[in-house]
VMD Tcl script that draws the C-alpha trace (Angstrom):
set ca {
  {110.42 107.83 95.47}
  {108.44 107.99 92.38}
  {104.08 108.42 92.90}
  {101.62 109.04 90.04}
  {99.68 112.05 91.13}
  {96.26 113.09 89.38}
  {96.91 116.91 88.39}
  {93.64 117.48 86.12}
  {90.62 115.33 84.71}
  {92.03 112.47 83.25}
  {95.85 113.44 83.53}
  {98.19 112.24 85.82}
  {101.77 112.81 86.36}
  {104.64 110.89 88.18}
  {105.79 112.94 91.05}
  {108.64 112.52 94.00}
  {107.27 111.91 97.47}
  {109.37 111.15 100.77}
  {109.63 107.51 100.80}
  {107.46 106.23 103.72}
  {109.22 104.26 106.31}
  {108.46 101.13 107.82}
  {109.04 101.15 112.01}
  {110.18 97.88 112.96}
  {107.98 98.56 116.44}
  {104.53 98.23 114.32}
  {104.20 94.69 113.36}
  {102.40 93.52 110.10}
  {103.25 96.89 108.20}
  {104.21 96.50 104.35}
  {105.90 98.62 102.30}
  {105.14 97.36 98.57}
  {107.17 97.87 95.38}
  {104.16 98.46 93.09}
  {104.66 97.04 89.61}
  {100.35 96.97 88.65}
  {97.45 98.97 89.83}
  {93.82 98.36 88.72}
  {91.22 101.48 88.57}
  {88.43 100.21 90.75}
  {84.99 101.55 89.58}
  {85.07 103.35 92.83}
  {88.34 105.33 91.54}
  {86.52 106.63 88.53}
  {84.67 109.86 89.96}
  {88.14 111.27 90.85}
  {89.68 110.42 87.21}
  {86.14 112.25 85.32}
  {86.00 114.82 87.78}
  {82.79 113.78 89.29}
  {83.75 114.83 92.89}
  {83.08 118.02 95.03}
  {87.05 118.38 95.81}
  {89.62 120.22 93.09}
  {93.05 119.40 92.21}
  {95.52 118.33 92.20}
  {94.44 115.17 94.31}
  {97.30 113.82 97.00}
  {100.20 111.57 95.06}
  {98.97 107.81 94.94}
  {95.23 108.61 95.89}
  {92.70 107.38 95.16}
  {93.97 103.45 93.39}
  {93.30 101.01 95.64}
  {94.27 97.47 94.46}
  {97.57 97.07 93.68}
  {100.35 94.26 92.82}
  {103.88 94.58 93.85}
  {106.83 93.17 95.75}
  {107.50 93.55 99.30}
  {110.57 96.03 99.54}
  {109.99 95.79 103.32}
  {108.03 94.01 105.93}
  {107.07 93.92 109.54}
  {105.55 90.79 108.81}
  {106.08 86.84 110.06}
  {103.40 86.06 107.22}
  {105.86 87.95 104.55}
  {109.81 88.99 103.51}
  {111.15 90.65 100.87}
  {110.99 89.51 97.65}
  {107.20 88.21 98.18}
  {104.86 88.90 95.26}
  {101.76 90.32 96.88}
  {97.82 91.66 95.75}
  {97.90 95.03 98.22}
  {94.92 96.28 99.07}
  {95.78 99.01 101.26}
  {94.06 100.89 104.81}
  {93.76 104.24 102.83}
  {93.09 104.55 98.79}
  {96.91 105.70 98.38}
  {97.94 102.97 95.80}
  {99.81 105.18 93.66}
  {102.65 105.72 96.12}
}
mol new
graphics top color blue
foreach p $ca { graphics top sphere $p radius 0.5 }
foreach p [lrange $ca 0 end-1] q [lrange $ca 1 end] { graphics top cylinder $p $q radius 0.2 }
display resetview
C-alpha cells in the first residue's frame, strides 16, 4: 500500500509499505482508508527540521489526525464503509 514518507525538510514522498493486517483475535482494531490528514502543530518540528533525529522519518509518521473509511474492522461499534475522524495509538497517520 501507498504511505507518504518525510525524506528531507519539508519534502515528502509517497512510498510502498506492507499493508498492515487486521487479526480478527484483537477486538476494536481499525484499519482506515485515509482520504484527509491534518498537520497538528505538534507535527511541525519534524516537517522544519526542528528535531534531534535525521531522515528519512518512518512512512506515515508523525500525522496524527486523520479522516478515512474503514477498509476493515474488529469493531461492534464500526463496519466497512464507516466514515471515521482516526486519531491513532502511535503518530503513524500517513500509512
Amino acid at each position: 500500500m501507498k504511505a507518504a514518507q518525510i525524506i528531507a525538510p519539508r519534502r515528502f514522498e509517497i512510498v510502498e509499505i506492507e499493508k498492515p493486517h487486521i487479526s480478527k483475535d484483537i477486538h476494536d482494531r481499525l484499519l482506515i482508508k485515509l482520504e484527509q490528514a491534518s498537520i497538528c502543530g505538534s507535527d511541525i518540528p519534524f516537517f522544519m527540521n526542528h528535531f534531534a533525529g535525521g531522515y528519512p522519518l518512518p512512512a506515515g509518521f508523525p500525522v496524527h489526525e486523520c479522516i478515512g473509511m474503514v477498509a476493515a474492522s474488529t469493531s461492534n461499534r464500526f463496519k466497512e464503509g464507516d466514515m471515521v475522524l482516526s486519531l491513532p495509538d502511535y503518530s503513524c497517520g500517513l500509512n
